[in-house]
N, C-alpha and C positions, 0 to 999 in steps of 0.2 A: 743475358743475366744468369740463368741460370735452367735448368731442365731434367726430366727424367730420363735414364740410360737403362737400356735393359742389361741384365746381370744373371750368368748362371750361376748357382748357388749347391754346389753339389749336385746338378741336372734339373735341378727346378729354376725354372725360369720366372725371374720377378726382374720389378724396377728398383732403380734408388738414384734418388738424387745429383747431380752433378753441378757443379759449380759453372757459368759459362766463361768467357775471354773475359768478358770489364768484369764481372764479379770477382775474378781471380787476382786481376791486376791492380783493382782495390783493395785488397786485399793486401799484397805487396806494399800498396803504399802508405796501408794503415801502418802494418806493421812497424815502418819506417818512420813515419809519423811519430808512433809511442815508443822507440825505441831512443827517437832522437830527444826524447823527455825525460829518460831515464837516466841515472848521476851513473859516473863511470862504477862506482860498487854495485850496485844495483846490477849496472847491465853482465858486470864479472863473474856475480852470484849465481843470476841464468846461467851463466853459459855453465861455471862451470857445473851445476844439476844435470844440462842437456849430456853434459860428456859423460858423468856417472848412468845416466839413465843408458846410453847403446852400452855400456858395460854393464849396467842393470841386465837389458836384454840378452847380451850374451850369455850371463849367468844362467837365466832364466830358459834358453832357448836347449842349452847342455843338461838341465835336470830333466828338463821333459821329455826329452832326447833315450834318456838314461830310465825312467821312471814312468810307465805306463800311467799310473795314477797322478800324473801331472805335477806340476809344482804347487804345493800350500802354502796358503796364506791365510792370516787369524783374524776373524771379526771380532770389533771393538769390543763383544765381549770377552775376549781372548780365545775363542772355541773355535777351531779348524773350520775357514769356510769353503764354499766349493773352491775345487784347485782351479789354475791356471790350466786349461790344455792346449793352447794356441799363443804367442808372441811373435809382432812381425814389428819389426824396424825401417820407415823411410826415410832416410836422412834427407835426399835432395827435397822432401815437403815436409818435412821434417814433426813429420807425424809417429807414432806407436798404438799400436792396436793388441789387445787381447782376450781371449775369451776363455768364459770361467763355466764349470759344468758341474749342476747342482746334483743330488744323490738321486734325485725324481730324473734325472737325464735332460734338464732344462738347462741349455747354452747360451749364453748374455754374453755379447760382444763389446766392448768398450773401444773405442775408438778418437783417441784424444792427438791435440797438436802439443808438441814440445813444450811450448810456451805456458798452455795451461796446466800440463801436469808440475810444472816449473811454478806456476802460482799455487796451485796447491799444497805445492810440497812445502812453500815457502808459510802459509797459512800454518800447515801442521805442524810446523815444528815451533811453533809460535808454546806449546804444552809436550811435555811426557807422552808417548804413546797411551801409556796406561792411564792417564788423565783424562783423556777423552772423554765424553759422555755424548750417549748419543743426540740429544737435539742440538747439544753444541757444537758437534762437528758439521751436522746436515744445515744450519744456521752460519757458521764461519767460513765454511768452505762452499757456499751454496749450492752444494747438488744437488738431482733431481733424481732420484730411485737409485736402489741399488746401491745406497752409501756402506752398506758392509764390504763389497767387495772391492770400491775406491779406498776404502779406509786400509782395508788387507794389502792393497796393491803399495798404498803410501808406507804401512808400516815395514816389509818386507826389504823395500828400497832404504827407508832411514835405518834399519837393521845393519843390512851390509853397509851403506855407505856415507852415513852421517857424519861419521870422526874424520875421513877425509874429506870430505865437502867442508865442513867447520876449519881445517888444516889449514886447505887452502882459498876461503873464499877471499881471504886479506890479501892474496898476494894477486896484482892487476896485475891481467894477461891482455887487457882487450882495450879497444881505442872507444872515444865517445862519437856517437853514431851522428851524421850530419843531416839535418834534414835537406830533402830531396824533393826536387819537383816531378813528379812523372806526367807524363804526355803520352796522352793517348789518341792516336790520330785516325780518323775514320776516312778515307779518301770515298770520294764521291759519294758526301752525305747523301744527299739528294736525290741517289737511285733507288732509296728506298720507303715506305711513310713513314718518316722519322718518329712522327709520334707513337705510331705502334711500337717503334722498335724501341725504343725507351721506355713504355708502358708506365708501368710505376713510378718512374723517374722521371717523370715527366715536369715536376716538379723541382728533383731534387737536383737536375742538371742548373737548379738558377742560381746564382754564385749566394744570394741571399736565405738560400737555405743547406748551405752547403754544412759541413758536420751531421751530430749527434741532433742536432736542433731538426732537421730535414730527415728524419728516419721515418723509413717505410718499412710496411708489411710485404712483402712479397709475395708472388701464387703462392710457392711452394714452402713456405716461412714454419709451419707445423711440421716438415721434416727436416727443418735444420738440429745439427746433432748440440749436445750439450758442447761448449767449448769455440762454436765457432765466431769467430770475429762478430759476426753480422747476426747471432743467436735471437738477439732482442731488436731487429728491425736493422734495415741497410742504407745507408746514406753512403756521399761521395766524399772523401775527405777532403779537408782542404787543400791540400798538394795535389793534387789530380786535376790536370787541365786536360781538358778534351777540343783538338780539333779535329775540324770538318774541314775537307775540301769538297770543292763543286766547279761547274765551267756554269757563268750563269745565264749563258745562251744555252743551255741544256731547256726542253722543254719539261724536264719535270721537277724542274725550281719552283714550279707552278705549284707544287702538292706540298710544300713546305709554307705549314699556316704558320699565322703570325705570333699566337702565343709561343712557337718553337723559336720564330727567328728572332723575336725580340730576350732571348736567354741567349747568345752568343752577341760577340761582339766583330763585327763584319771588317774587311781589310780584302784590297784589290792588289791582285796579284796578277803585273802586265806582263806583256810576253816577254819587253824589253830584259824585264828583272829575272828571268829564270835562263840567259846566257850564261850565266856561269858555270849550268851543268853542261856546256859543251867542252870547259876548260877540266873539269873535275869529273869526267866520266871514266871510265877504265876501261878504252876504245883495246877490242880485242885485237883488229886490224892495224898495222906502223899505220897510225894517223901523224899526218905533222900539223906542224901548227902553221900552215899555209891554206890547206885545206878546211880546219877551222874556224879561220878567219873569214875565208871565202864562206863559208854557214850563216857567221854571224851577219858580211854584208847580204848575202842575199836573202836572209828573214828580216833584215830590217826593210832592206825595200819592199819586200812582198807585202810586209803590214802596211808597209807606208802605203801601196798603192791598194790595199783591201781599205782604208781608214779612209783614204780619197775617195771610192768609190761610191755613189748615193745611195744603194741601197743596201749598203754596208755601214759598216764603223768600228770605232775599234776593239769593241766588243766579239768580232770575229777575227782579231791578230791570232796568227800561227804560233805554238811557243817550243822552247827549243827543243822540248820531247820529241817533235814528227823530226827534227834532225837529228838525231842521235841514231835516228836508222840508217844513215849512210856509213853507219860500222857493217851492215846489212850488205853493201856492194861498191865497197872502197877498196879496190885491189891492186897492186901494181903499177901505183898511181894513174887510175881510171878517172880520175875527178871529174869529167866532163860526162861521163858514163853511169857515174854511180849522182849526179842530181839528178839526171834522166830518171835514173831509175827509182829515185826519190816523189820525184814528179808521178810518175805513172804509176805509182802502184799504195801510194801514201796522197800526196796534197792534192791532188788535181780528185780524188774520191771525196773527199774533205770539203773541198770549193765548191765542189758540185754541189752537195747537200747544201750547202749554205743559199749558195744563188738558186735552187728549185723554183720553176714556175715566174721567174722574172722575164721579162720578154726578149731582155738581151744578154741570155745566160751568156751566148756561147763568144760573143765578144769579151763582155768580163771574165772567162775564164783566160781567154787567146791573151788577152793586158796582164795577170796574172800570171801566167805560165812565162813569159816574156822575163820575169824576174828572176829565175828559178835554171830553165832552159839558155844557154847561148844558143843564138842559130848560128 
């Protein structure tokens, strides 16, 4: 979900916040989500603010470049507030960050995504710069401290760039955004206690409280920064499916209680049904399709005769991953060489574990191998 990172900070060493994997990819597909809600002008108007705003930045990055005392901007009461001494442009996260430094030598960072400075801008010009008044701005645009120097930043940006923004927001440049389903796939849920690891979410993984409706506090929710998606509590969107795989002969299927497993919806995945990655693999070794074939019949016997077997069933079939290793020792056309070698050093470790402590391992393995091995 999400966690603290340590940060040097000029040689002082603190923490701050970090987003983790699913938090970020929520994230993604929030965004995707509201974007796919948005009327093709709408979505045109963003973009084109986000284009003016890195030509914002450049501007901004040259006077400071140029001017020790940084670049000025005017608080809503028009009176020079602290400058700019710092702007930084990400476009791939497509954040903007800057920091302003008061006459006391006090430095406030601001730290906003695209999109928000894009709603704000879209707020302020709603009035006259000079129209403004202060509760009406900290009220419309609802920030949180420091609204002189947001207000300095918005007007500075509508200075230079409003007459082209207004030029061109009539003219569509952008397509309307589709919604998307994201998949997020956890392979071998099961190795881990699911329900820690979902902690707070423990809940909101259940499709019945999926959105806005299903929002949680997080640990770390008091350091989330103004602007962030998830500002006011974090839930899953509803585009967001998350699978799990498991083998459920795993012994620690065990540790997966019931209120987790009853929030997914379960589906058997046989050995037979995963042959196709031996057709669609990108075999580094000239595999032919003789070789192949011969994979595919000798994993079908092998389960056949593990499924036969009594203190087996078909819960212990092989599946086509342990064959995908004879890319491992298919050379020269060795094919009678490379299942040997398949055997020995992959399935016969495999069988073992499985038959442990049965009184006639060594027979079931010898009927086993017999499928695998030609003598």
């Amino acid at each position: 979900m999400e966690g603290l990172r340590p940060k040097n900070d000029n040689g002082n060493i603190g923490f701050e916040r970090k987003d983790g994997v699913f938090k970020a990819f929520c994230k993604k597909a929030l965004k995707n989500l509201k974007d796919s809600q948005k009327d093709i002008t709408t979505l045109n108007y963003d973009e084109i603010i986000k284009k003016y705003l890195e030509d914002f930045y450049n501007d901004v990055s040259v006077e400071i470049a140029d001017n020790s005392e940084g670049y000025k901007i005017h608080g809503i009461g028009g009176g020079i507030a602290a400058p700019i001494i710092e702007i930084n442009y990400n476009k791939s996260e497509a954040e903007l960050d800057y920091t302003v430094k008061t006459k006391n030598g006090n430095e406030y960072k601001f730290n906003n995504k695209l999109d928000l400075i894009a709603d704000y801008y879209k707020k302020f010009v709603s009035k006259k710069p000079n129209e403004w008044k202060y509760k009406d701005f900290v009220d419309t645009l609802n920030v949180k401290g420091y609204h002189t120097y947001i207000y300095g930043f918005l007007k500075s940006f509508y200075d230079k760039y409003n007459e082209k923004i207004e030029q061109e927001k009539n003219n569509i440049t952008v397509q309307e955004v589709e919604k998307r389903d994201f998949v997020f796939i956890i392979d071998e849920i099961n190795r881990g206690e699911i329900s820690k690891i979902f902690g707070e979410l423990f809940f909101s993984v259940d499709s019945g409280y999926r959105g806005e409706k299903g929002k949680v506090q997080t640990q770390y929710a008091n350091l989330i920064e103004d602007g962030d998606q998830f500002k006011d509590g974090f839930y899953i969107p509803e585009n967001v499916y998350i699978i799990g795989t498991m083998n459920d002969i795993d012994r620690s299927v065990e540790s997966m209680d019931f209120a987790m497993r009853r929030r997914f919806a379960w589906k058997e995945i046989k050995a037979e049904d995963t042959q196709n990655m031996l057709d669609e693999y990108k075999w580094e070794n000239k595999i032919d399709a003789d070789i192949i074939q011969s994979a595919k019949e000798k994993m079908n016997k092998l389960n056949e005769a593990i499924s036969n077997t009594q203190e087996l069933s078909d819960a212990y079939n092989i599946g086509a991953s342990y064959f995908l290793k004879l890319n491992n020792y298919y050379k020269d056309n060795n094919k009678k060489e490379a299942f040997k070698k398949l055997w020995e050093n992959h399935l016969n470790i495999i069988l073992f574990e499985y038959t442990r402590g049965m009184p006639n391992q060594k027979d079931i393995i010898d009927k086993l191998k017999k499928e695998i091995i030609e003598e």
